[in-house]
PyMOL commands that place a pseudoatom at each C-alpha (Angstrom):
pseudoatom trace, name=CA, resn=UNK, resi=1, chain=A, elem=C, hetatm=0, pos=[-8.160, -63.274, 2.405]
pseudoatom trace, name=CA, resn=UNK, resi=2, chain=A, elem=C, hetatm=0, pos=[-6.034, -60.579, 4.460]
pseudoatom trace, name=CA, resn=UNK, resi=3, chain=A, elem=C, hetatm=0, pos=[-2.365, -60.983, 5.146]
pseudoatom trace, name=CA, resn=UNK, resi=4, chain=A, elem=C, hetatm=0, pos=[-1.872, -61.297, 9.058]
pseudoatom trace, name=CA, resn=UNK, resi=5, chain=A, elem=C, hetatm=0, pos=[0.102, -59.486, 11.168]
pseudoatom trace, name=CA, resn=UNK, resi=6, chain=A, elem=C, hetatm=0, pos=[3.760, -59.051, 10.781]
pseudoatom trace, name=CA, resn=UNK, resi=7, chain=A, elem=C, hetatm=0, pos=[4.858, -61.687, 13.103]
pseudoatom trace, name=CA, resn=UNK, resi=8, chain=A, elem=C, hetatm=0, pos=[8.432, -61.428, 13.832]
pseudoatom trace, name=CA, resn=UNK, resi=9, chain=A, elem=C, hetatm=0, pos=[8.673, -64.559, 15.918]
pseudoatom trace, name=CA, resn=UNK, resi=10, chain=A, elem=C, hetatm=0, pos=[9.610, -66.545, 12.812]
pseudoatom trace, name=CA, resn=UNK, resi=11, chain=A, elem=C, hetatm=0, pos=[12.745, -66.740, 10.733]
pseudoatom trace, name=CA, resn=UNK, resi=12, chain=A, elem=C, hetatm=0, pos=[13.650, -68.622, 7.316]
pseudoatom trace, name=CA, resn=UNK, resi=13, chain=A, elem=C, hetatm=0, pos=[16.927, -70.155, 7.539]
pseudoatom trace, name=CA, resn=UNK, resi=14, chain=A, elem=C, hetatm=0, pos=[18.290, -70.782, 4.050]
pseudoatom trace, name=CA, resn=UNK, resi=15, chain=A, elem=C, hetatm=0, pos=[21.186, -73.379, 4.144]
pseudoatom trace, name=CA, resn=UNK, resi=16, chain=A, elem=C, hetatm=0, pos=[22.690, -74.093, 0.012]
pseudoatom trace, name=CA, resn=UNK, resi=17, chain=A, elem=C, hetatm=0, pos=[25.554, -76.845, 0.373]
pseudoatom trace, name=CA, resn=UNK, resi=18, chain=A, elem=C, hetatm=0, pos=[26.929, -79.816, -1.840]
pseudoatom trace, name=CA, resn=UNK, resi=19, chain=A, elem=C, hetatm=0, pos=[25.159, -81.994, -2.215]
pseudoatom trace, name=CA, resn=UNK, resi=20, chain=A, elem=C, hetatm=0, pos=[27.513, -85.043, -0.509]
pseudoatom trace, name=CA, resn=UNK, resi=21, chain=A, elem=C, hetatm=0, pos=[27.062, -82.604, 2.828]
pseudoatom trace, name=CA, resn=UNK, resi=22, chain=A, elem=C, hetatm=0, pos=[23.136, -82.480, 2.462]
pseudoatom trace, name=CA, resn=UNK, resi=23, chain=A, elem=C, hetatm=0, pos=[22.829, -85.816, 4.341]
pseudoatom trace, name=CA, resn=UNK, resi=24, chain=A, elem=C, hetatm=0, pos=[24.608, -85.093, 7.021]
pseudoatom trace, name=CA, resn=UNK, resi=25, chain=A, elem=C, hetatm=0, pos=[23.006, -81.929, 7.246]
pseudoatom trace, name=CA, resn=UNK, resi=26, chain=A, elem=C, hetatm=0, pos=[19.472, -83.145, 7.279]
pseudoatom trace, name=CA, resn=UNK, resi=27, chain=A, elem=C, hetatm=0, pos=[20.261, -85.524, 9.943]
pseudoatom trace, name=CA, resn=UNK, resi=28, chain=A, elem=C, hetatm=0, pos=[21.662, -82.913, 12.469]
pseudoatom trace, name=CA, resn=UNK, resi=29, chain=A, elem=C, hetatm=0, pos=[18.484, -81.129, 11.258]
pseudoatom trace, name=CA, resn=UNK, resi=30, chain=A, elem=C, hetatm=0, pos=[16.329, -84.393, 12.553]
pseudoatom trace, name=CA, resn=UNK, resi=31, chain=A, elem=C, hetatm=0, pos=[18.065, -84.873, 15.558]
pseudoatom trace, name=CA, resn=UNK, resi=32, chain=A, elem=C, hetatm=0, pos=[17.995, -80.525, 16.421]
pseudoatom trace, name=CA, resn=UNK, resi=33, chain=A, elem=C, hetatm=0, pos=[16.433, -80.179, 19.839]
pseudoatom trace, name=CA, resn=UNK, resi=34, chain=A, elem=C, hetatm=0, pos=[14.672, -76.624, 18.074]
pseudoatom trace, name=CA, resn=UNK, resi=35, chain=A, elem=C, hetatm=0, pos=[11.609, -75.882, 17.842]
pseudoatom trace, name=CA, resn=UNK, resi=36, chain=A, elem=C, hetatm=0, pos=[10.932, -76.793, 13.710]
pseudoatom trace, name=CA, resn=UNK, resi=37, chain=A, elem=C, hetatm=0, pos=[8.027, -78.263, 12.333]
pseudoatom trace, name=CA, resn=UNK, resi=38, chain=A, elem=C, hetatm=0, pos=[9.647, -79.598, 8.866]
pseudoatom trace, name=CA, resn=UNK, resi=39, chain=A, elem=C, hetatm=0, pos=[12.122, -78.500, 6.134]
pseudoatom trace, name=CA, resn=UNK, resi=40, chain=A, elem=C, hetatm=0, pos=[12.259, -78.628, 2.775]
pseudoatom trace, name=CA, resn=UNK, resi=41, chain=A, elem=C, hetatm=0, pos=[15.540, -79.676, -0.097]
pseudoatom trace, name=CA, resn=UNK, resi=42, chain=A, elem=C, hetatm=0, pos=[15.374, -78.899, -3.458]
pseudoatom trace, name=CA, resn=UNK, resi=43, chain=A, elem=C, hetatm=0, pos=[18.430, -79.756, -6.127]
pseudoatom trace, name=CA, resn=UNK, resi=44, chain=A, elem=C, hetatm=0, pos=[19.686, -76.463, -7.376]
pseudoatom trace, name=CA, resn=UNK, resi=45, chain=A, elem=C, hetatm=0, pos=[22.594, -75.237, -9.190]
pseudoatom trace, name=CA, resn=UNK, resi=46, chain=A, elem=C, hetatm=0, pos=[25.596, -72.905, -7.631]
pseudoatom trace, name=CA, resn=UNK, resi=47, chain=A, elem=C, hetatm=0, pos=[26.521, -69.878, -9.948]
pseudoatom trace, name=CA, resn=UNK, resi=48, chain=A, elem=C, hetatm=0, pos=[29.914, -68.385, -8.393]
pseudoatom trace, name=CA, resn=UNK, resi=49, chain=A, elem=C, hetatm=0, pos=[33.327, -67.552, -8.673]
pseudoatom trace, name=CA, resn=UNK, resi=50, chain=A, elem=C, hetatm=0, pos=[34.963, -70.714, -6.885]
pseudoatom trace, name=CA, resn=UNK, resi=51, chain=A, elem=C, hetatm=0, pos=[34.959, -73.796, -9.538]
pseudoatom trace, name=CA, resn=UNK, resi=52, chain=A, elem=C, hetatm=0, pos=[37.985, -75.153, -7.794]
pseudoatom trace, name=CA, resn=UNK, resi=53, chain=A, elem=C, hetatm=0, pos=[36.653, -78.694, -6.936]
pseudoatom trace, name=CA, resn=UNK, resi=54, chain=A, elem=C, hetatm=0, pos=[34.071, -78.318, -9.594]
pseudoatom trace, name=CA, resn=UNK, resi=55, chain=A, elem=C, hetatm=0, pos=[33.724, -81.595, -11.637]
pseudoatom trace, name=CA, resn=UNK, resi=56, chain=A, elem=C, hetatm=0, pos=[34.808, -81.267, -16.005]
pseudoatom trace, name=CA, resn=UNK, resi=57, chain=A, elem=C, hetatm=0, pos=[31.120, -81.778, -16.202]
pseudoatom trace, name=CA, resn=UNK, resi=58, chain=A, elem=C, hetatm=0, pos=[30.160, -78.775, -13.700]
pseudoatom trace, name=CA, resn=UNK, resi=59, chain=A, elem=C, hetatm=0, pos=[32.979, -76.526, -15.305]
pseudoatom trace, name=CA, resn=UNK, resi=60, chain=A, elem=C, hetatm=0, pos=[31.758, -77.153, -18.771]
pseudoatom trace, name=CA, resn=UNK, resi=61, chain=A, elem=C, hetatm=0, pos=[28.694, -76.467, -17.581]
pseudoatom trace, name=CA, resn=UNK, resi=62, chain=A, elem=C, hetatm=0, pos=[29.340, -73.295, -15.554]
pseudoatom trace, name=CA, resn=UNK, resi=63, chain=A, elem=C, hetatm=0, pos=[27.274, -74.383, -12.388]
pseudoatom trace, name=CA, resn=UNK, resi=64, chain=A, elem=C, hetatm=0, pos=[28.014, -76.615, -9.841]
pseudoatom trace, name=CA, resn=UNK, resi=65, chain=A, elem=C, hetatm=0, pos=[25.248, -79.182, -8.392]
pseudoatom trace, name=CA, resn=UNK, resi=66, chain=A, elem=C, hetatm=0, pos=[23.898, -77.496, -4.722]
pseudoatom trace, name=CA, resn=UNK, resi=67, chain=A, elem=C, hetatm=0, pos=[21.225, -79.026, -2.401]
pseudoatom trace, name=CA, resn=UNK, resi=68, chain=A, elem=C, hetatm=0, pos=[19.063, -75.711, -0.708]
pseudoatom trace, name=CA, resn=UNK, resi=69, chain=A, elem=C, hetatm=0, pos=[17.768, -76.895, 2.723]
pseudoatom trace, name=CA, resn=UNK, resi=70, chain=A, elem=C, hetatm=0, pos=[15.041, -74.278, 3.844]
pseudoatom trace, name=CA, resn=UNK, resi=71, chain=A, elem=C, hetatm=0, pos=[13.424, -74.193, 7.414]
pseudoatom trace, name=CA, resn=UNK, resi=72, chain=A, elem=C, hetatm=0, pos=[10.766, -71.959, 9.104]
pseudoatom trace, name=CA, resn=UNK, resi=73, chain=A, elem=C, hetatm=0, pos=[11.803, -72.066, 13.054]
pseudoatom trace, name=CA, resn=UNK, resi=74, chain=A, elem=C, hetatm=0, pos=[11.290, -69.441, 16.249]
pseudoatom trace, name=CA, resn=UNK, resi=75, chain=A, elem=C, hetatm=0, pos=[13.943, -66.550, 15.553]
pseudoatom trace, name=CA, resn=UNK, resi=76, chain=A, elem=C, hetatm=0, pos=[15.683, -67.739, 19.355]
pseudoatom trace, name=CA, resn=UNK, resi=77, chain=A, elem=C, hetatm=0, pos=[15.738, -71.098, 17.843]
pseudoatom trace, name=CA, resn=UNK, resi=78, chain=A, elem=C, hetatm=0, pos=[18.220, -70.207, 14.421]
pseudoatom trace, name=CA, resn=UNK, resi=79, chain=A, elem=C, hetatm=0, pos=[21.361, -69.227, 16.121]
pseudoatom trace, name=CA, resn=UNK, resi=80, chain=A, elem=C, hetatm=0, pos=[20.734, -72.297, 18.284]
pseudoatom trace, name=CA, resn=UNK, resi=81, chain=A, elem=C, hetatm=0, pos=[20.748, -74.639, 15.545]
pseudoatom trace, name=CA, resn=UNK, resi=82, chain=A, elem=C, hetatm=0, pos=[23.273, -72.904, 12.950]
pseudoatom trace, name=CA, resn=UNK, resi=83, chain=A, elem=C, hetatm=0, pos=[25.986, -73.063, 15.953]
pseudoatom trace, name=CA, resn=UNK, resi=84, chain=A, elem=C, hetatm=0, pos=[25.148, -77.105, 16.254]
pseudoatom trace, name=CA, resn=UNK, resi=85, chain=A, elem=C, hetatm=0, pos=[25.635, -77.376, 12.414]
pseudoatom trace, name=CA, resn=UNK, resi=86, chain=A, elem=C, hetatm=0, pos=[28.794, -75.148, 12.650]
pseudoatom trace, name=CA, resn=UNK, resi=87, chain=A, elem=C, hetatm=0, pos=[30.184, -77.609, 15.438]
pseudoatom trace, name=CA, resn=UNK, resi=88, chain=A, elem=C, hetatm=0, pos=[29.316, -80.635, 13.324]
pseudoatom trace, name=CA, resn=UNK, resi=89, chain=A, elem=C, hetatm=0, pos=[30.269, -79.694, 9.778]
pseudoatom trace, name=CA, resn=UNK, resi=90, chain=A, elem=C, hetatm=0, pos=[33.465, -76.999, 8.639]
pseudoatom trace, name=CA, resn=UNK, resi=91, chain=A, elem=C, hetatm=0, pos=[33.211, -76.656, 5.216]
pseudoatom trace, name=CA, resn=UNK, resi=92, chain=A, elem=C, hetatm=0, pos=[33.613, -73.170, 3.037]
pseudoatom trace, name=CA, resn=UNK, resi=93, chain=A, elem=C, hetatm=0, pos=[31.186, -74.262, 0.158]
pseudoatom trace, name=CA, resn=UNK, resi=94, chain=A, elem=C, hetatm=0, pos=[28.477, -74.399, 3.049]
pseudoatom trace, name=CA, resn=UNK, resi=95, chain=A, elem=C, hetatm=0, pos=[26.362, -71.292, 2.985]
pseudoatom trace, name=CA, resn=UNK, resi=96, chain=A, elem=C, hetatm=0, pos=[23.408, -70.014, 4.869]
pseudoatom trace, name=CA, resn=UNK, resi=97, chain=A, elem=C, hetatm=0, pos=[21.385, -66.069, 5.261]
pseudoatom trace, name=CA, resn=UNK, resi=98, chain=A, elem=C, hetatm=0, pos=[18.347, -65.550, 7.434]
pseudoatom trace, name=CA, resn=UNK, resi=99, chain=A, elem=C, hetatm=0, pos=[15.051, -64.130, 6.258]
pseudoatom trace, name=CA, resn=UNK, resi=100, chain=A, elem=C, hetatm=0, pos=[12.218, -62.809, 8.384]
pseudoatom trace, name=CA, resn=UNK, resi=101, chain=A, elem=C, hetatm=0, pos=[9.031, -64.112, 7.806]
pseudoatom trace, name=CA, resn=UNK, resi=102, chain=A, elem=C, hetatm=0, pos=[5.998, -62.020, 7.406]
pseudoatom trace, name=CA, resn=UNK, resi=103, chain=A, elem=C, hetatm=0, pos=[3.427, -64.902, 7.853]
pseudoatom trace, name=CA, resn=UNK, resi=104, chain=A, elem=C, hetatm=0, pos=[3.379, -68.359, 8.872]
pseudoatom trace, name=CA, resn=UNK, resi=105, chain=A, elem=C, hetatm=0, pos=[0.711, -70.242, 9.239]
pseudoatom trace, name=CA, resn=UNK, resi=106, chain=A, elem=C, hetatm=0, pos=[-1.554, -73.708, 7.379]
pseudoatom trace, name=CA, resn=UNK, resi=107, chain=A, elem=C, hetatm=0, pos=[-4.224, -72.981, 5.042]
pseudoatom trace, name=CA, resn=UNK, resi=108, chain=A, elem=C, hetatm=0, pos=[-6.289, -75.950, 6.232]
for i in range(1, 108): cmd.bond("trace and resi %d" % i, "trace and resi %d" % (i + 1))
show_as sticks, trace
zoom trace
């Protein structure tokens, strides 16, 4: 198999929150009027410098519980939906970064 093209049309949008915001996040997600075909969660843990509403647990532990949300969507269609999660939710332990994508496709 050969890699494709570099398509540049494509963008990975990389969203790592709390996880009581992940909810609220996936549902402005399901009601975006962007172009997305699907997302993805997965629990992860948050290595940093700000443990100040960490739980004794999460201190002890030296991580804090995160939720990654990760979505392949047109590159017009990003800024589009991170200013409709912006409006929605205010909250400084909510971070995102946007990757291109080399390739996107189905291997069906």
């Amino acid at each position: 198999m050969t890699m494709p093209d570099v398509n540049t049309e494509y963008q990975k949008l990389n969203l790592v929150c709390p996880d009581e915001l992940a909810e609220r996040i996936i549902d402005i997600l399901l009601e975006a009027e962007v172009r997305m075909t699907g997302f993805t969660t997965v629990k992860a843990d948050g290595h940093g410098h700000d443990f100040a509403n960490a739980t004794v647990r999460e201190r002890v532990r030296g991580r804090v519980a995160r939720r990654l949300i990760v979505a392949i969507l047109p590159a017009e269609d990003v800024t589009v939906l991170l200013g409709d999660i912006h409006r929605q939710i205010k909250n400084p332990h909510l971070a995102y970064w946007v990757e291109p994508v080399l390739a996107y496709g189905h291997l069906s």
